[in-house]
C-alpha positions as CSV (number, residue, x, y, z in Angstrom):
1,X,106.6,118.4,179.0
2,X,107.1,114.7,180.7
3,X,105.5,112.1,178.5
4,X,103.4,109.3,180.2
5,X,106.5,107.1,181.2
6,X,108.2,110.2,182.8
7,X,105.0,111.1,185.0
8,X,104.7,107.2,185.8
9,X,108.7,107.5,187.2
10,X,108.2,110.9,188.9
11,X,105.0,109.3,190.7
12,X,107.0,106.4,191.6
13,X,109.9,108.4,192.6
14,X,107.8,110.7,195.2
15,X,106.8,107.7,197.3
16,X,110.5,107.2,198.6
17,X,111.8,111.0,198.6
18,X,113.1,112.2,201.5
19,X,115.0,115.3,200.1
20,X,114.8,117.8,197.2
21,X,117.8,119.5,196.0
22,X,117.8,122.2,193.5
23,X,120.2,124.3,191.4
24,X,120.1,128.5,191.6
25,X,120.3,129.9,188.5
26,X,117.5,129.5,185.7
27,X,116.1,126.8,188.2
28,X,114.6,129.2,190.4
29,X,115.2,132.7,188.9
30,X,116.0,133.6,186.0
31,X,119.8,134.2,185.8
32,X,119.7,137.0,183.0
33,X,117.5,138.7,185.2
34,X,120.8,138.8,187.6
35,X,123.2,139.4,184.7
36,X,121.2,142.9,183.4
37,X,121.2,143.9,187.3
38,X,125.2,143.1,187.0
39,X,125.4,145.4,184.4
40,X,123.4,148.1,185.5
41,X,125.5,148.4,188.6
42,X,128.6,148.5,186.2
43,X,127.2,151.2,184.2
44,X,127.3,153.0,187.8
45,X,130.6,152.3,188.3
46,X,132.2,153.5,185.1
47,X,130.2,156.5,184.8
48,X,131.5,157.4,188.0
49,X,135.3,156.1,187.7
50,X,136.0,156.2,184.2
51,X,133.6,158.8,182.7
52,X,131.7,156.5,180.2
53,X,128.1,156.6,179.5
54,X,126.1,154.0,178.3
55,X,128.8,151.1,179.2
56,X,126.3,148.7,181.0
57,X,124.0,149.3,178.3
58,X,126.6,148.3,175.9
59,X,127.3,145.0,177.8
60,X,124.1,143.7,178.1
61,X,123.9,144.4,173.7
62,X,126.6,142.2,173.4
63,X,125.4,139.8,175.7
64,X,121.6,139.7,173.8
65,X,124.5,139.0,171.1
66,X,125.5,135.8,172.4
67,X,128.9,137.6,173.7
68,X,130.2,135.7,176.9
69,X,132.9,135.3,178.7
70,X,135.2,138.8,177.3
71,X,132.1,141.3,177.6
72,X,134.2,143.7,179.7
73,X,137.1,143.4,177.1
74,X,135.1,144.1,174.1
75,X,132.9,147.0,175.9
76,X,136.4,148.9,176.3
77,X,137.7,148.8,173.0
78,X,134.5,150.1,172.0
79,X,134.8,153.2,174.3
80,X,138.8,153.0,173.2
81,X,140.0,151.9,176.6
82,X,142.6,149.4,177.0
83,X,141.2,146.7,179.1
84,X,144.4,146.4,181.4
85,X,144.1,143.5,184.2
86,X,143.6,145.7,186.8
87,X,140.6,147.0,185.3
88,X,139.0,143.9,184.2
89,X,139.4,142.6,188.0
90,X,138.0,145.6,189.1
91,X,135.0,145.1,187.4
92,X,134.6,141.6,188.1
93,X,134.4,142.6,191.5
94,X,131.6,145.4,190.7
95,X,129.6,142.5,189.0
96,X,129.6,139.8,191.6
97,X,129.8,141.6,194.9
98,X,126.8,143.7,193.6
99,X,123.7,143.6,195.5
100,X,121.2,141.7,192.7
101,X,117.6,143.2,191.2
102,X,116.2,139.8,191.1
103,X,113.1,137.8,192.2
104,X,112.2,134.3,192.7
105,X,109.9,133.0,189.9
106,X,106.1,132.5,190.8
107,X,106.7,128.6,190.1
108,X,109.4,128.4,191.9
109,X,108.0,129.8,195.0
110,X,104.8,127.3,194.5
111,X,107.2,124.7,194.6
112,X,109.4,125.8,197.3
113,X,106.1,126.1,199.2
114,X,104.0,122.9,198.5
115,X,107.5,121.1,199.6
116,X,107.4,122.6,202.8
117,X,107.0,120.2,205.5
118,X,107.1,117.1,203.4
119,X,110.7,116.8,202.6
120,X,114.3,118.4,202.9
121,X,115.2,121.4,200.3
122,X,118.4,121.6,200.0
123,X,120.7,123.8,197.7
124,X,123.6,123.0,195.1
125,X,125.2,125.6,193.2
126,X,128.0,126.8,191.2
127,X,129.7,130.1,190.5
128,X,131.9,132.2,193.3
129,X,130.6,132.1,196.7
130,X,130.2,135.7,197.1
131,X,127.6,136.1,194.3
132,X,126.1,132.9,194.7
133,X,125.0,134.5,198.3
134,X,124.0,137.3,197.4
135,X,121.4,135.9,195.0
136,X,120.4,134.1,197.7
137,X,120.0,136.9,199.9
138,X,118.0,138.9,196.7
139,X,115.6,136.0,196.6
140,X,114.8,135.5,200.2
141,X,116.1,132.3,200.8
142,X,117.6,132.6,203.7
143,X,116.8,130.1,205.9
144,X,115.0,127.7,203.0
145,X,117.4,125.3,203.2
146,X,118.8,122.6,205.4
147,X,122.2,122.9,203.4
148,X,122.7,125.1,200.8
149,X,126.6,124.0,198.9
150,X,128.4,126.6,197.5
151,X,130.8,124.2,195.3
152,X,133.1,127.7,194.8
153,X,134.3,127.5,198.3
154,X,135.8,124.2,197.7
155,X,137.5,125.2,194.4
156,X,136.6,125.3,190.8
157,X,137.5,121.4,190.4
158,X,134.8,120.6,192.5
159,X,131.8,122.0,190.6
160,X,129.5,120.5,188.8
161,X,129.7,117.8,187.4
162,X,132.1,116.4,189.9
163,X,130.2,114.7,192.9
164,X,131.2,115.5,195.7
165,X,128.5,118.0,196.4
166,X,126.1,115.5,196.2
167,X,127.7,112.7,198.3
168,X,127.9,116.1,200.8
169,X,123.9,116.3,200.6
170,X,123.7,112.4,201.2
171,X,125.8,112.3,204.1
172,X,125.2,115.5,205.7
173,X,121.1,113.8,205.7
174,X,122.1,110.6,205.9
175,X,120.2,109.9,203.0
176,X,120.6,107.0,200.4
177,X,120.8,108.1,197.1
178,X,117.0,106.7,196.1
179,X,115.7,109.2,198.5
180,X,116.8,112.1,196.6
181,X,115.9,114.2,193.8
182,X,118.0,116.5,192.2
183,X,116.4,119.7,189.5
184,X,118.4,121.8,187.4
185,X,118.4,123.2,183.9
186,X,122.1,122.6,182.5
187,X,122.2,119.4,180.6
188,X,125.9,119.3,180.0
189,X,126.9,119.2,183.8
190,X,124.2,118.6,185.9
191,X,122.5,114.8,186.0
192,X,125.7,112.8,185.0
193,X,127.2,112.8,188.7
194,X,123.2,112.7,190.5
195,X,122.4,110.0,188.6
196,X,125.3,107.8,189.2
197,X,124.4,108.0,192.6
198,X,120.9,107.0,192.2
199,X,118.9,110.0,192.2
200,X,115.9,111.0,190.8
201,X,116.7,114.1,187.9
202,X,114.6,116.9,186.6
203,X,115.4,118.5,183.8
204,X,113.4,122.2,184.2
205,X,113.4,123.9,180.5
206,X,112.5,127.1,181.0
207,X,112.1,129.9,178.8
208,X,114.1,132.5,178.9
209,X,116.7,129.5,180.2
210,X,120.7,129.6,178.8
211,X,120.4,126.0,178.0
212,X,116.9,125.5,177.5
213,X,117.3,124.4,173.6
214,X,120.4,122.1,174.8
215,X,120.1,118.2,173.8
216,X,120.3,116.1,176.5
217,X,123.5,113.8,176.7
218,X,123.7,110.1,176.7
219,X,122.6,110.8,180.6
220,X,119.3,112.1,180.5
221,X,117.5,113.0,183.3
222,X,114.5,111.5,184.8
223,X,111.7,114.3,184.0
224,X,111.7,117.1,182.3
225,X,109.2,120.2,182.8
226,X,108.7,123.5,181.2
227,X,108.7,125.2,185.1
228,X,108.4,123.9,188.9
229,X,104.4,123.8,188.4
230,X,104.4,120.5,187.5
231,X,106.6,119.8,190.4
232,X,104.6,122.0,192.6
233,X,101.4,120.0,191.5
234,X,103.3,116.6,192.1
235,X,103.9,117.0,195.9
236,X,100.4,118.7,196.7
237,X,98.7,115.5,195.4
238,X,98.0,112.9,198.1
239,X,99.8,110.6,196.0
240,X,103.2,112.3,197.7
241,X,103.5,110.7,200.9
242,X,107.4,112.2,201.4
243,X,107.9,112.3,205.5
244,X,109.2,115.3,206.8
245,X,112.6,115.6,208.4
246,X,112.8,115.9,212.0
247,X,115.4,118.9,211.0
248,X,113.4,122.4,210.0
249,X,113.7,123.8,206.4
């Protein structure tokens, strides 16, 4: 998807990075994927506590709708429940404590792997801890990473695009801001606060991606790809001379 100016500043990018960071969800796995598991283990739970069939069925229906962020709500006045507090909290905590049916994508594991050795991989990610973990638990990733930020455990205010999990990447590596590369898929929050600090951006457009049809903003990233093949490609060329870390990935 890069035109010839974007390969040029990828290729010129790779001869002084030091660390690769990416973003979790629809950068390497497909975050529907995750939010159909959610709901299956919801349908679980009401069948069981409230008597409904069909609930998680009925969520994922609205969500193919373009339903977001009062799915639960709308569910229960379907099924003539009154979506109480309590209730709503109580499935909240079904959705993200759940214990995920998902799977890292074939290019992302190409490019997890032809990184291996020649830089740091590091992780920055939004969304509450607990789930955030337990996709990473799902997708094997344990242990991939010489820092994986959770921006949740600091608090909303921190996430993305506020900086300071960045400058946390930077300073944990001691790393300048040149040697870094950051790749995500979410245009409205992800390259503004990167790129200010003088990092290399990809933009991954994936199908199947939330905000694959999104514009970019007046920030645009540095490269933008279809998948991590191109990536994957990038650093098992000669051309990527990246050192490895003396600290294990």
């Amino acid at each position: 998807m890069g035109n010839l100016r974007d390969l040029s500043l990828l290729s010129e990018h790779l001869s002084s990075c030091r660390c690769v960071v990416f973003d979790l969800d629809d950068t390497l796995y497909l975050e529907r994927d995750y939010v159909r598991s959610g709901f299956c283990a919801i349908d679980a739970w009401v069948a069981e506590k409230i008597g409904i069939q069909g609930f998680g069925t009925l969520c994922w229906q609205l969500f193919e709708d373009g339903r977001r962020r009062d799915i639960f709500n709308v569910a229960l006045e379907v099924n003539g429940v009154t979506a109480d507090n309590a209730l709503i909290r109580a499935l909240v905590d079904v959705y993200r404590n759940h214990v995920p049916e998902i799977t890292l994508l074939p290019d992302a594991m190409k490019c997890l792997g032809a990184l291996k050795g020649r830089a740091e991989q590091c992780l920055i990610t939004d969304g509450p801890p607990i789930s955030q973990r337990c996709k990473m638990t799902a997708l094997g990733l344990q242990g991939q990473f010489s820092l994986a930020v959770l921006t949740g455990e600091w608090g909303q205010e921190f996430s993305k695009p506020h900086p300071r999990a960045f400058v946390a990447v930077q300073s944990a590596l001691s790393m300048e801001g040149k040697s870094c590369m950051y790749v995500a898929d979410n245009p409205l929050k992800d390259f503004g606060a990167p790129a200010g600090l003088g990092w290399f951006t990809v933009r991954v457009r994936r199908a199947g991606g939330q905000y694959r049809d999104l514009p970019n903003p007046d920030i645009a990233p540095s490269f933008e790809c279809e998948n991590l093949l191109a990536l994957a490609e990038a650093f098992n060329t000669n051309a990527f001379q990246c050192g490895a870390s003396n600290r294990g990935t």
